[in-house]
FIBA-164504 format. One line per field, with one value per residue: residue in three letters; z negated, x negated, y negated of N, C-alpha, C in turn; residue number from 1. Coordinates in nm, 3 decimals, always signed. Each point is the difference from the previous one (the first is absolute). Last residue first. Layout:
// residues N
r = [Ala; ...]
nup = [Z; ...]
neast = [X; ...]
nnorth = [Y; ...]
caup = [Z; ...]
caeast = [X; ...]
canorth = [Y; ...]
cup = [Z; ...]
ceast = [X; ...]
cnorth = [Y; ...]
k = [NUM; ...]
// end
This chain:
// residues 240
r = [Unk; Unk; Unk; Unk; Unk; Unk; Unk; Unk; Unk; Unk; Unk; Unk; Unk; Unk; Unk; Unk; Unk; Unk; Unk; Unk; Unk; Unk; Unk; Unk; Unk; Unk; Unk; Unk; Unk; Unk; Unk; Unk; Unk; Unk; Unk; Unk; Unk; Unk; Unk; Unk; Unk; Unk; Unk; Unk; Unk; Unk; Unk; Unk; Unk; Unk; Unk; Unk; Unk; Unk; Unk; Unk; Unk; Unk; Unk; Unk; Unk; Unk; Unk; Unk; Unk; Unk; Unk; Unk; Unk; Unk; Unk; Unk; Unk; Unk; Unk; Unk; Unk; Unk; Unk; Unk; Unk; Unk; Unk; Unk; Unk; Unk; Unk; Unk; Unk; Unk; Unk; Unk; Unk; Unk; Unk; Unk; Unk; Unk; Unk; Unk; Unk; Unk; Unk; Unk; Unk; Unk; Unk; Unk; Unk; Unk; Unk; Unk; Unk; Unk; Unk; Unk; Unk; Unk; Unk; Unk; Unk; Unk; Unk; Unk; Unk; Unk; Unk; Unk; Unk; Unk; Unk; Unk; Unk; Unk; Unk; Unk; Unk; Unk; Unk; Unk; Unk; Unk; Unk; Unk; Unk; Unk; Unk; Unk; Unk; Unk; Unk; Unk; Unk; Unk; Unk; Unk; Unk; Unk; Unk; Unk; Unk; Unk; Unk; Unk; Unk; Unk; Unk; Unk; Unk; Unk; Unk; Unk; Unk; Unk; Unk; Unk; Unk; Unk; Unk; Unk; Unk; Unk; Unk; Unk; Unk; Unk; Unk; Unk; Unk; Unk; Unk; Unk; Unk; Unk; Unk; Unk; Unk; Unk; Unk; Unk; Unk; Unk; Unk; Unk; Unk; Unk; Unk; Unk; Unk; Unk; Unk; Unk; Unk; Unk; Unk; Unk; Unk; Unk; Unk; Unk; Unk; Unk; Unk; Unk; Unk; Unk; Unk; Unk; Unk; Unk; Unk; Unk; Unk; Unk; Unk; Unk; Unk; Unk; Unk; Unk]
nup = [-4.083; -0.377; +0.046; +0.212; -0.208; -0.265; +0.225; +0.081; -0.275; -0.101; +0.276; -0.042; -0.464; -0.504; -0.252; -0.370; -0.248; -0.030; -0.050; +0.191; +0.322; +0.453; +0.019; -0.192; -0.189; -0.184; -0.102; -0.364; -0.526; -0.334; +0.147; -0.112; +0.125; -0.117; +0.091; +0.444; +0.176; -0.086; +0.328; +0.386; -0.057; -0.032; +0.365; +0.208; -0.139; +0.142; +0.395; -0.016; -0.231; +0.192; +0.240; +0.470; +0.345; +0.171; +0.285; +0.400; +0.323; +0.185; +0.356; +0.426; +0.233; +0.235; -0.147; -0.221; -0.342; -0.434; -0.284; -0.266; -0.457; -0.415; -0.202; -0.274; -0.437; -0.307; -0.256; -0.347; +0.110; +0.051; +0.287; +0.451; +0.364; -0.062; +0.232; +0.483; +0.226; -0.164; +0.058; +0.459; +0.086; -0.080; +0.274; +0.376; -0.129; -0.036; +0.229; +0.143; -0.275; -0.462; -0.208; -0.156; -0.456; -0.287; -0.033; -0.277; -0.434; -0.207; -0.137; -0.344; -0.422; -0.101; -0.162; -0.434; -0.266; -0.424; -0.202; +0.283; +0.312; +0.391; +0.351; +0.474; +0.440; +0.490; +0.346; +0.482; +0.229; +0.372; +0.405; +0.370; -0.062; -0.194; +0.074; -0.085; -0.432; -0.306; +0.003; -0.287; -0.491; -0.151; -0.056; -0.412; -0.453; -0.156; -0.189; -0.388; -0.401; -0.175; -0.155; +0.073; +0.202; -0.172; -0.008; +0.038; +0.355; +0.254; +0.363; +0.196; +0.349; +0.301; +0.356; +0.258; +0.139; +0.290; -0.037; -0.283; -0.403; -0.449; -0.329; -0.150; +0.061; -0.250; -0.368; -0.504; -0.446; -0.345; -0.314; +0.073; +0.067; +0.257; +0.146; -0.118; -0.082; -0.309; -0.411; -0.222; -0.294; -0.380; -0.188; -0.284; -0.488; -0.316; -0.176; -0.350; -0.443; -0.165; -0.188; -0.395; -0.363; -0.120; -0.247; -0.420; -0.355; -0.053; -0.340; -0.493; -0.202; -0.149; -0.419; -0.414; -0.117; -0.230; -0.420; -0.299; -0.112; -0.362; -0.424; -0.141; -0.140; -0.420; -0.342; -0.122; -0.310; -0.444; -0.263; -0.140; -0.393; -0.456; -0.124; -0.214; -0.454; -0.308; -0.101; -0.344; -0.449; -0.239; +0.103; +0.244; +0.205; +0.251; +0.450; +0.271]
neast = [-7.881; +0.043; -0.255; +0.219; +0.299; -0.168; -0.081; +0.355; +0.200; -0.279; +0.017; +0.353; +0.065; -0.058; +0.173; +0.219; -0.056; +0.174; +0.218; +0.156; +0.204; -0.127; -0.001; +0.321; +0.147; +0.347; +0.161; +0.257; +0.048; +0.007; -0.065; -0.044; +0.241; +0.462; +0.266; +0.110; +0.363; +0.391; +0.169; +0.193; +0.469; +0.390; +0.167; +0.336; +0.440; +0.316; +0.207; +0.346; +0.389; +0.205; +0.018; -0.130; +0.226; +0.386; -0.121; -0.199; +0.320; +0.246; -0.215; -0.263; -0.500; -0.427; -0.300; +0.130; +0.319; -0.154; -0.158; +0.331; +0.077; -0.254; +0.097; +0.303; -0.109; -0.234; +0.071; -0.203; -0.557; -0.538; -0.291; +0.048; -0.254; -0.468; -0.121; -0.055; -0.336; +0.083; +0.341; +0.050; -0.214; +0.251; +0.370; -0.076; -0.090; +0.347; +0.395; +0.397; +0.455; -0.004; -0.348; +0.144; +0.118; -0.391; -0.220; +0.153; -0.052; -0.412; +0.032; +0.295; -0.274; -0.250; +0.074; -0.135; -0.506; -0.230; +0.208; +0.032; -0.335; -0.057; -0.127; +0.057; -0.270; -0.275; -0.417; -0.328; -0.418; -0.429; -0.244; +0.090; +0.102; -0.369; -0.068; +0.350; +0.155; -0.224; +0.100; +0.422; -0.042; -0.100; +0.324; +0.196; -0.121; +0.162; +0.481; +0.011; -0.059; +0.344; +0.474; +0.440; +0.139; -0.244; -0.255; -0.344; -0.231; -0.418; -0.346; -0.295; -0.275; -0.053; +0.459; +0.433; +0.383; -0.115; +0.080; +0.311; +0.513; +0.369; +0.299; +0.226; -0.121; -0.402; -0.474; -0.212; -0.134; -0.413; -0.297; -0.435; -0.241; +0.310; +0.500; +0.503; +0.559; +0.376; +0.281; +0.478; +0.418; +0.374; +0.453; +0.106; -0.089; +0.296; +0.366; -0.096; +0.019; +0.449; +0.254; -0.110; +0.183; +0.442; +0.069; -0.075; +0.287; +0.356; -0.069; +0.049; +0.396; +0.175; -0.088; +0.223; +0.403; +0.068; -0.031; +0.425; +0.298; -0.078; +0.134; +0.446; +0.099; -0.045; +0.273; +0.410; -0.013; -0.038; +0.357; +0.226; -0.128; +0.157; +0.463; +0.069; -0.049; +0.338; +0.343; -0.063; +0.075; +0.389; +0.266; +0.367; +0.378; +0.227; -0.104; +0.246]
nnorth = [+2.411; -0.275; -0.446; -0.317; -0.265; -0.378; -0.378; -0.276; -0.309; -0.362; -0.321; -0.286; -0.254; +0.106; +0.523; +0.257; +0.483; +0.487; +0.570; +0.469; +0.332; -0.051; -0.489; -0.421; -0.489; -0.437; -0.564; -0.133; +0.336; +0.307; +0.550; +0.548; +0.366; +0.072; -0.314; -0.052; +0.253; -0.152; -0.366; +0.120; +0.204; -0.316; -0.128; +0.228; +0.002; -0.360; +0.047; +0.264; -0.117; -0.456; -0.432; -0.147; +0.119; -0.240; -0.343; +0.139; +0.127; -0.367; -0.211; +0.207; -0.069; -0.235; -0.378; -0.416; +0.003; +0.073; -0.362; -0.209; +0.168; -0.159; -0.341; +0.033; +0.150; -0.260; -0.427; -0.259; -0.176; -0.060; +0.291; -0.043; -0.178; +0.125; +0.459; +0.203; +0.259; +0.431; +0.239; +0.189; +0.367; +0.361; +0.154; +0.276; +0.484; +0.286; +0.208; +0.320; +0.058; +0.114; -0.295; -0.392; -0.030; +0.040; -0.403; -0.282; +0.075; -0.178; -0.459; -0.150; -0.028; -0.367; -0.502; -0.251; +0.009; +0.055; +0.386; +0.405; +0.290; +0.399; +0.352; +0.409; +0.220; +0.187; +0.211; +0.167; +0.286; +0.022; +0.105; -0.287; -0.466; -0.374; -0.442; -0.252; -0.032; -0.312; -0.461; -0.105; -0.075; -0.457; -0.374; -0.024; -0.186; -0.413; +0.003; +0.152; -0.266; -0.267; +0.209; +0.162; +0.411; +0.482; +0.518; +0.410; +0.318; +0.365; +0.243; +0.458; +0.400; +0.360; +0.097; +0.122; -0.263; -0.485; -0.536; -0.273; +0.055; +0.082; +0.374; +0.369; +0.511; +0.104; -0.025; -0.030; -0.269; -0.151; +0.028; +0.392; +0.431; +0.280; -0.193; -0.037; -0.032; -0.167; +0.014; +0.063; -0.177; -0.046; +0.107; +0.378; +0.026; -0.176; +0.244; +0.322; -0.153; -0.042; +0.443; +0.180; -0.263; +0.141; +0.391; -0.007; -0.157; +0.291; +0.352; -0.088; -0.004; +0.410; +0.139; -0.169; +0.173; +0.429; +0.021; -0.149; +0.380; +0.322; -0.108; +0.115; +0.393; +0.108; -0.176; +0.229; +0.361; -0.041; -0.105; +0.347; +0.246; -0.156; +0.061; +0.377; +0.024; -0.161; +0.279; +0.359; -0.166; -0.001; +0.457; +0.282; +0.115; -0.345; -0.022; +0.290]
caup = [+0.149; +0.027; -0.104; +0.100; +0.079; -0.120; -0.089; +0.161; +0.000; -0.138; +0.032; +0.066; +0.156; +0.014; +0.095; +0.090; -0.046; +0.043; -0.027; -0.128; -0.142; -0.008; +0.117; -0.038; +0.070; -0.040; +0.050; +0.156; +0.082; -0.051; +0.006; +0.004; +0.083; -0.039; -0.136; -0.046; +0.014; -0.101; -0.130; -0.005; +0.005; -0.149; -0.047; +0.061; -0.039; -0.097; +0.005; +0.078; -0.086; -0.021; -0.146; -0.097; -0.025; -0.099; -0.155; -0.054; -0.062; -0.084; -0.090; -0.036; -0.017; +0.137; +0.060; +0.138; +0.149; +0.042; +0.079; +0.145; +0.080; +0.112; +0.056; +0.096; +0.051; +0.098; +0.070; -0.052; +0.050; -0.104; -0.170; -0.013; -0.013; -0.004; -0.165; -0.057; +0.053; -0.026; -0.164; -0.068; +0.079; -0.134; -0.153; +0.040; +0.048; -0.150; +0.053; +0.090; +0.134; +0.055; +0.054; +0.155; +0.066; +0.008; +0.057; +0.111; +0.046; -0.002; +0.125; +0.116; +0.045; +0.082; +0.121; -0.017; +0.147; +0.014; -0.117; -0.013; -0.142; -0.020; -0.179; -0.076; -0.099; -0.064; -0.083; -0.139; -0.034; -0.140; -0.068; +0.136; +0.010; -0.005; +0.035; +0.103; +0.075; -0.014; +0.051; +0.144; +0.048; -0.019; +0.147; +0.102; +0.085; -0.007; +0.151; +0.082; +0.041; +0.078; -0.059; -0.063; +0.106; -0.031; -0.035; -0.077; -0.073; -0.112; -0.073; +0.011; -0.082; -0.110; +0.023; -0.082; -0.058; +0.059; +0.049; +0.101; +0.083; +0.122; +0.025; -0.035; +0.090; +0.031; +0.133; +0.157; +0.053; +0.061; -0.094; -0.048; -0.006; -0.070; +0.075; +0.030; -0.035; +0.131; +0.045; +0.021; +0.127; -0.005; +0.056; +0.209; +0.080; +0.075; +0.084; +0.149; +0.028; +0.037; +0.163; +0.078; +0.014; +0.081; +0.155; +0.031; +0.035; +0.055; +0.151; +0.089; +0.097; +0.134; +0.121; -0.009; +0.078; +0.138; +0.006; +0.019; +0.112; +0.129; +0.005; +0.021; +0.105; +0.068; +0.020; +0.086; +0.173; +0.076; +0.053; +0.120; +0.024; +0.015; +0.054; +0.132; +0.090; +0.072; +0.082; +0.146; +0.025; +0.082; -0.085; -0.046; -0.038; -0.129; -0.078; -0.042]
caeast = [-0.027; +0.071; -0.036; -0.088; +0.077; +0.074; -0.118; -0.028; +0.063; -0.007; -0.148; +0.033; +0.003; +0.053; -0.129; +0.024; -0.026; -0.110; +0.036; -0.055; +0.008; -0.030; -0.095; -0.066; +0.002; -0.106; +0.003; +0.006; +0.003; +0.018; +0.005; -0.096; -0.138; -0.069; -0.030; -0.057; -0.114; -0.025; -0.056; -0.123; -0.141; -0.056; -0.070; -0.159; -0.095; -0.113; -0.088; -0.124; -0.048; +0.027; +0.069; -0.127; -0.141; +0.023; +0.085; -0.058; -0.069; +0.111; -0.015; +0.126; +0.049; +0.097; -0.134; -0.104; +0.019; +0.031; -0.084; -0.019; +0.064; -0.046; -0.111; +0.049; +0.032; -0.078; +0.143; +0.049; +0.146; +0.055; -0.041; +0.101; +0.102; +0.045; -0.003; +0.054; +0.008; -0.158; +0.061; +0.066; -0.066; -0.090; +0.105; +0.017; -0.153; -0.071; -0.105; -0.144; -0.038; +0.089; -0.032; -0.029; +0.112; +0.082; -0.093; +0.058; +0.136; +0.028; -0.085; +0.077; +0.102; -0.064; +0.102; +0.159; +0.044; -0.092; -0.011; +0.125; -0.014; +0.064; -0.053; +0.045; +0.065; +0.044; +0.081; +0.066; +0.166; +0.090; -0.079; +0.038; +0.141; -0.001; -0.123; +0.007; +0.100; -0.084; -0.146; +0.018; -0.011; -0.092; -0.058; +0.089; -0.092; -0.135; -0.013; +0.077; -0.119; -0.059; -0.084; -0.045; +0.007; +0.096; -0.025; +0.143; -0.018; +0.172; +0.047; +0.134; +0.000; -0.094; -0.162; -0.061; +0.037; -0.024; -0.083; -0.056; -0.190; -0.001; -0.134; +0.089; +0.042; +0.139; +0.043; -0.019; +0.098; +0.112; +0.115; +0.044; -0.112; -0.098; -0.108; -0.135; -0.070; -0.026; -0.082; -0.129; -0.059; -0.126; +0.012; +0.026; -0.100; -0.135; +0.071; +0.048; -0.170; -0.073; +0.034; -0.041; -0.091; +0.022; +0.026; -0.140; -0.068; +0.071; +0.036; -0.169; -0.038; +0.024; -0.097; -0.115; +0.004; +0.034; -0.139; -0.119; +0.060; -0.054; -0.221; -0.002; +0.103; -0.147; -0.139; -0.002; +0.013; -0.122; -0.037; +0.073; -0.029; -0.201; -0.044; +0.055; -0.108; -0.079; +0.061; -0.026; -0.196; +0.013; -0.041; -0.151; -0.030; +0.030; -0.037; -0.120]
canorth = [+0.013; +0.098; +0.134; +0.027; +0.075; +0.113; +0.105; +0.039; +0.080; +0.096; +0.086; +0.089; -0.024; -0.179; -0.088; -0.015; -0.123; -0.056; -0.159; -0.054; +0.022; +0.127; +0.092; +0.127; +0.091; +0.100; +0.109; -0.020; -0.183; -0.095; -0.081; -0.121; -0.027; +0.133; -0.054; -0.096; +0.077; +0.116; -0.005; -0.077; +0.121; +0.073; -0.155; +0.007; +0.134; -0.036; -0.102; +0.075; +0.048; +0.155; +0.020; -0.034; +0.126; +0.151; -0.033; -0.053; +0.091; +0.081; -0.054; -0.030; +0.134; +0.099; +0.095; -0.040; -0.043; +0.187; +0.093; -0.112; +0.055; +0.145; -0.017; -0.089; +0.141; +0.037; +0.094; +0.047; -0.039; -0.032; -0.015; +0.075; -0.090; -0.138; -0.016; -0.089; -0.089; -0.066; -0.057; -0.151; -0.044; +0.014; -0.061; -0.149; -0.106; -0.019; -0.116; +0.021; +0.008; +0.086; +0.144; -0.055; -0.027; +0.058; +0.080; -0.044; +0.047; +0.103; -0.027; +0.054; +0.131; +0.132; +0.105; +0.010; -0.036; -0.078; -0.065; -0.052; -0.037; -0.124; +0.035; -0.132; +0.001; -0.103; -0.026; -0.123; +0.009; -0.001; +0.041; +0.191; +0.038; +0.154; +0.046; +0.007; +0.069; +0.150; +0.022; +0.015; +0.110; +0.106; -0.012; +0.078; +0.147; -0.023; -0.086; +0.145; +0.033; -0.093; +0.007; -0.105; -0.046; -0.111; -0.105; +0.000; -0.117; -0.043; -0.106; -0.059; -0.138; +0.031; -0.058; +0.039; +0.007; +0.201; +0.094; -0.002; -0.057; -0.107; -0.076; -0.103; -0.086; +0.070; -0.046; +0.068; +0.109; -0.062; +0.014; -0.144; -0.110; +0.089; +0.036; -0.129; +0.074; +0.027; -0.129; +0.062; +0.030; -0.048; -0.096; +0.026; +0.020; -0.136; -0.076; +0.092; +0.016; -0.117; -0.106; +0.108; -0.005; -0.162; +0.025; +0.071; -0.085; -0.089; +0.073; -0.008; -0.152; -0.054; +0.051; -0.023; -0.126; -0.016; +0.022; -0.120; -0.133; +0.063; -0.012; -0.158; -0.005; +0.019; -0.075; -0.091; +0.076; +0.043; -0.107; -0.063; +0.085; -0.058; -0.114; +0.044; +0.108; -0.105; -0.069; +0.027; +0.064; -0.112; -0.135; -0.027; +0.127; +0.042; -0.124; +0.070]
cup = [+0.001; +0.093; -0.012; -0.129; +0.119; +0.116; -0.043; -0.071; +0.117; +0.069; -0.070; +0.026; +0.093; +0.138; -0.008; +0.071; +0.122; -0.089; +0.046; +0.028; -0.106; -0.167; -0.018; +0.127; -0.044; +0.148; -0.021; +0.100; +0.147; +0.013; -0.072; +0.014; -0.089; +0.092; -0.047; -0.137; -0.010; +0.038; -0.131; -0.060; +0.065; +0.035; -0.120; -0.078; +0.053; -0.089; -0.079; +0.044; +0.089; -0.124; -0.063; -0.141; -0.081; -0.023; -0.055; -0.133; -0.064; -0.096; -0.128; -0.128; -0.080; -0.125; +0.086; +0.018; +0.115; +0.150; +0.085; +0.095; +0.133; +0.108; +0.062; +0.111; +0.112; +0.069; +0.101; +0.088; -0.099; +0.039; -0.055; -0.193; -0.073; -0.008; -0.044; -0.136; -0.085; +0.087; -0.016; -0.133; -0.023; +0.090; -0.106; -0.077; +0.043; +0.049; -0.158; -0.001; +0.105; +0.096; +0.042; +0.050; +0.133; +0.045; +0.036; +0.080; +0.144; +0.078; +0.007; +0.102; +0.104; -0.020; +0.096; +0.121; +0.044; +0.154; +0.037; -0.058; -0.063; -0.156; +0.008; -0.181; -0.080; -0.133; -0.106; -0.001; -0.062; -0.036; -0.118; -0.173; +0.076; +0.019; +0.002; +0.059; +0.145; +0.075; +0.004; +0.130; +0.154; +0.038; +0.003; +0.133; +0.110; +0.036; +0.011; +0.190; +0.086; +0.092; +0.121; -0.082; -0.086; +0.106; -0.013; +0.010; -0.061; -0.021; -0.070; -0.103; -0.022; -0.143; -0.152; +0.009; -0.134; -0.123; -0.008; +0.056; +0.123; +0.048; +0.120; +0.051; -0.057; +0.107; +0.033; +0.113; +0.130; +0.064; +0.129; -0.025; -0.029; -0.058; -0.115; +0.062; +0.057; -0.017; +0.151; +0.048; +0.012; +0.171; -0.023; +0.086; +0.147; +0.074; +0.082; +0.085; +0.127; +0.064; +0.011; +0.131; +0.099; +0.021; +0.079; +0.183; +0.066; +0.069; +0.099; +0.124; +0.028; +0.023; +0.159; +0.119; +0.009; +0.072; +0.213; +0.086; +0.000; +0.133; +0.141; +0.018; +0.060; +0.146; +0.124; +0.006; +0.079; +0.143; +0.065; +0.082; +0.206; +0.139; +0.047; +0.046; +0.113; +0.059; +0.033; +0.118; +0.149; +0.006; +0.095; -0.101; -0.056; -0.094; -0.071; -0.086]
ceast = [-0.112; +0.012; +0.046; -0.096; -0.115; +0.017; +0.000; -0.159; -0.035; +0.095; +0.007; -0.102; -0.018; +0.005; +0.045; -0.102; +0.061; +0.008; -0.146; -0.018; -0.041; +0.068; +0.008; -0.038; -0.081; -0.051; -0.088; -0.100; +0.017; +0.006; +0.048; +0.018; -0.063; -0.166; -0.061; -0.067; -0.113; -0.110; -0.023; -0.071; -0.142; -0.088; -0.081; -0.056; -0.145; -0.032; -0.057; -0.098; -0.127; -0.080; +0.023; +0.070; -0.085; -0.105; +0.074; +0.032; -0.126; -0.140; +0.138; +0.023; +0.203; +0.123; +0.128; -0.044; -0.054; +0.083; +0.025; -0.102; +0.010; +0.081; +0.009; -0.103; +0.114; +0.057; -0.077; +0.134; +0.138; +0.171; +0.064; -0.048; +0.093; +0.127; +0.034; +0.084; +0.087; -0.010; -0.160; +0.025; +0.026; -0.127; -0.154; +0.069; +0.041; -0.105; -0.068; -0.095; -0.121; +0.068; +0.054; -0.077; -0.011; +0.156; +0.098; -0.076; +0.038; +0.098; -0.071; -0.073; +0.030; +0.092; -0.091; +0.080; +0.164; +0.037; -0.063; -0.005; +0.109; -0.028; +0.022; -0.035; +0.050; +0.093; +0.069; +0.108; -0.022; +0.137; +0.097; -0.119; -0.009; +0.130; +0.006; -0.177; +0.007; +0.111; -0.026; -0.148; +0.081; +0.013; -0.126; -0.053; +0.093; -0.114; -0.126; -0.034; +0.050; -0.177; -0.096; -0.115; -0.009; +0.027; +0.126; -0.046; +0.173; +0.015; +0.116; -0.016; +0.129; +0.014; -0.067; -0.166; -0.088; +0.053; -0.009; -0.128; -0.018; -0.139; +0.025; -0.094; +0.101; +0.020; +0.138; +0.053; -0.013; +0.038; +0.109; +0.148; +0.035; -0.127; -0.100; -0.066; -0.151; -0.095; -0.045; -0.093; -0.125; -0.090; -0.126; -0.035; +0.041; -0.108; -0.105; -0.013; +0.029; -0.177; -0.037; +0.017; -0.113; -0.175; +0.018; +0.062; -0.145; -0.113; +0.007; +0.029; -0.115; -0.038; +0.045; -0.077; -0.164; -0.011; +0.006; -0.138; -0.097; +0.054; -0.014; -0.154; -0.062; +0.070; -0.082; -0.145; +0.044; +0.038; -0.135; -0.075; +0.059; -0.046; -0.080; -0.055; -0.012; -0.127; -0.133; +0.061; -0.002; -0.133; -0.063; -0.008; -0.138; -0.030; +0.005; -0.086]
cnorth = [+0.111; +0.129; +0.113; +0.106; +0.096; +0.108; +0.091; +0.106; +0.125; +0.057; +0.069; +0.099; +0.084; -0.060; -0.134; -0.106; -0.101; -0.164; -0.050; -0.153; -0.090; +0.033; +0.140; +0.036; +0.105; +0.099; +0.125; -0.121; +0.066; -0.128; -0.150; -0.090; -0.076; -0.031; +0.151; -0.004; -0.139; +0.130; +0.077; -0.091; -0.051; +0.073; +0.092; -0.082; +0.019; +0.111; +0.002; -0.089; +0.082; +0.028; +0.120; +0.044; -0.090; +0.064; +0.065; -0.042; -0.006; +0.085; +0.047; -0.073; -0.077; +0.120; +0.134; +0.144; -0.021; -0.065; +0.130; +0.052; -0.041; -0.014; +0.121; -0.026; -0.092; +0.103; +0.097; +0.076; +0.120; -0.039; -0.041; +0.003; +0.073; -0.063; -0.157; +0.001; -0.107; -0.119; -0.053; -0.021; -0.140; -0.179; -0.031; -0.102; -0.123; -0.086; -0.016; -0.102; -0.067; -0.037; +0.082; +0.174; -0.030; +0.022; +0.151; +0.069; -0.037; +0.095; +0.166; +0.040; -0.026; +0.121; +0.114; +0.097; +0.011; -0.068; -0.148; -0.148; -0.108; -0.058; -0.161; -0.012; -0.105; +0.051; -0.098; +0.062; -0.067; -0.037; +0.015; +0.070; +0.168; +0.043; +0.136; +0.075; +0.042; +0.076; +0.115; +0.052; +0.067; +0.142; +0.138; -0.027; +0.055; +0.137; +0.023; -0.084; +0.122; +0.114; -0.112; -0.014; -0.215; -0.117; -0.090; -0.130; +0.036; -0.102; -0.008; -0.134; -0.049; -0.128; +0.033; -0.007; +0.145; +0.063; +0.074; +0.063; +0.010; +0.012; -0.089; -0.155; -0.124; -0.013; +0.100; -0.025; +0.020; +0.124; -0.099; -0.024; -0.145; -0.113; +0.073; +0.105; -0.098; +0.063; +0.077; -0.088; +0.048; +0.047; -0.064; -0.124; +0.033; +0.091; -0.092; -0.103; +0.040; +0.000; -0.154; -0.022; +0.070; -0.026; -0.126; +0.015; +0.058; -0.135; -0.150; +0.065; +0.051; -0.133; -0.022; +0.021; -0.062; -0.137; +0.045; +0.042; -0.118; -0.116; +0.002; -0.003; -0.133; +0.016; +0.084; -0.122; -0.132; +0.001; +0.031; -0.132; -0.047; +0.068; -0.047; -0.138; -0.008; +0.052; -0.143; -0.042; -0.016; -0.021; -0.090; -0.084; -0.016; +0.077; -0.026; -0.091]
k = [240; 239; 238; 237; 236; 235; 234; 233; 232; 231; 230; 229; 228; 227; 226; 225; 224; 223; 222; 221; 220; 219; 218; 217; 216; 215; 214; 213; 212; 211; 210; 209; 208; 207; 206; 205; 204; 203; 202; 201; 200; 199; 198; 197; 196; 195; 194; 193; 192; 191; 190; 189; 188; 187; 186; 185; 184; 183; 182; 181; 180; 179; 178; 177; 176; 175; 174; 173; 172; 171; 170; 169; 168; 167; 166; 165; 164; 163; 162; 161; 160; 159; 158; 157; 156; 155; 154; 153; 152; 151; 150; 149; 148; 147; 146; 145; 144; 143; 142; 141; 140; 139; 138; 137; 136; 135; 134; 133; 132; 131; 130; 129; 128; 127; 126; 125; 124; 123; 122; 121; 120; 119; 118; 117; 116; 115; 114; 113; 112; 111; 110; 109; 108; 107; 106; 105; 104; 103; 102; 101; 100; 99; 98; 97; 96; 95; 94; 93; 92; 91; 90; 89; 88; 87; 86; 85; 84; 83; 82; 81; 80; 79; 78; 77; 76; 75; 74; 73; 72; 71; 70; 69; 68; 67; 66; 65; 64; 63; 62; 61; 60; 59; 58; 57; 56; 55; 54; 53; 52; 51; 50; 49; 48; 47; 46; 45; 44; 43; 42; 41; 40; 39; 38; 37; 36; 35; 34; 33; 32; 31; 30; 29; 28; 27; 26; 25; 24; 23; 22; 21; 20; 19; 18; 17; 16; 15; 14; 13; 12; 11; 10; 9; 8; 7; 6; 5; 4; 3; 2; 1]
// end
């Protein structure tokens, strides 16, 4: 049939082949085109997905203020639903944490049938090498049943355990004296349910405000820290 045509309308056919294949070739490029953007809009799309799943809800706070609401994840002492509640975040190596602790041992024992302490861990990593473990160990003496007496000796005897680089050996000797299985101790200090507590107490720390240790909150709201036991006992009796 190729034959049958001049040679007009044979290069007619050509002009007419190569159109059609150029614009053949536009449309493929213009395809490929859209599937990468498809492509780079959707990588991009799950990545924004990705950081925002893994950005943690900030805790929930008290009406009026920006500290979190008391759990039962919470460690305290006195009437569990008493009018008055003490929060301290504090740092089991923190030299001034020692120093208000006989303190607020005093208010404990004065108002123990009045007011709820609260303890919170806010380990200041950067500045105190072993207030995490000395954390983790607290917590670890909590799940079976002794937090106070673990929280008690990391304060008593801050000094000997501060600067010692084999401190999670220390704890654990403690968790001996104080009666508890020491296996299960040293698995629970390394758990992820140790230092998930550790985190969420701190991180309700840092959504609070806090920035040093030791911080406490009266009724919610951050206090200036008293310079002795009469200011604190004042404060509190105000309250009162």
């Amino acid at each position: 049939m190729d034959e049958q045509l001049t040679k007009k309308e044979r290069r007619e056919l050509r002009r007419q082949e190569r159109k059609e294949g150029v614009s053949k070739a536009r449309q493929q490029r213009g395809l490929k085109r859209l599937l990468l953007w498809l492509g780079v809009v959707a990588f991009f799309g799950l990545g924004v997905w990705g950081v925002v799943a893994l950005v943690p809800e900030p805790p929930e706070t008290e009406e009026g203020s920006d500290l979190p609401v008391l759990t039962g994840q919470d460690h305290f002492k006195g009437p569990e639903d008493a009018s008055v509640v003490l929060v301290e975040y504090g740092d089991f190596q923190c030299p001034a944490c020692r120093s208000y602790f006989s303190l607020v041992q005093q208010l404990e024992e004065e108002f123990s049938d009045q007011v709820k302490f609260v303890y919170r861990n806010y380990p200041l990593r950067q500045i105190h090498p072993q207030a995490q473990l000395a954390s983790q160990a607290a917590e670890a003496a909590a799940l079976q049943g002794k937090f106070w007496e673990m929280y008690d000796m990391l304060f008593e005897a801050q000094l000997e355990w501060a600067g010692d680089r084999n401190a999670k050996d220390v704890f654990i000797g403690y968790a001996a004296e104080l009666g508890l299985n020491e296996e299960q101790f040293a698995a629970d200090f390394d758990s992820s349910q140790v230092k998930d507590k550790v985190q969420a107490d701190l991180s309700g720390g840092n959504v609070a405000g806090v920035t040093g240790t030791p911080s406490f909150f009266l009724q919610g709201k951050r206090i200036v820290n008293p310079q002795n036991y009469d200011a604190f006992q004042a404060l509190i009796l105000q309250t009162l």
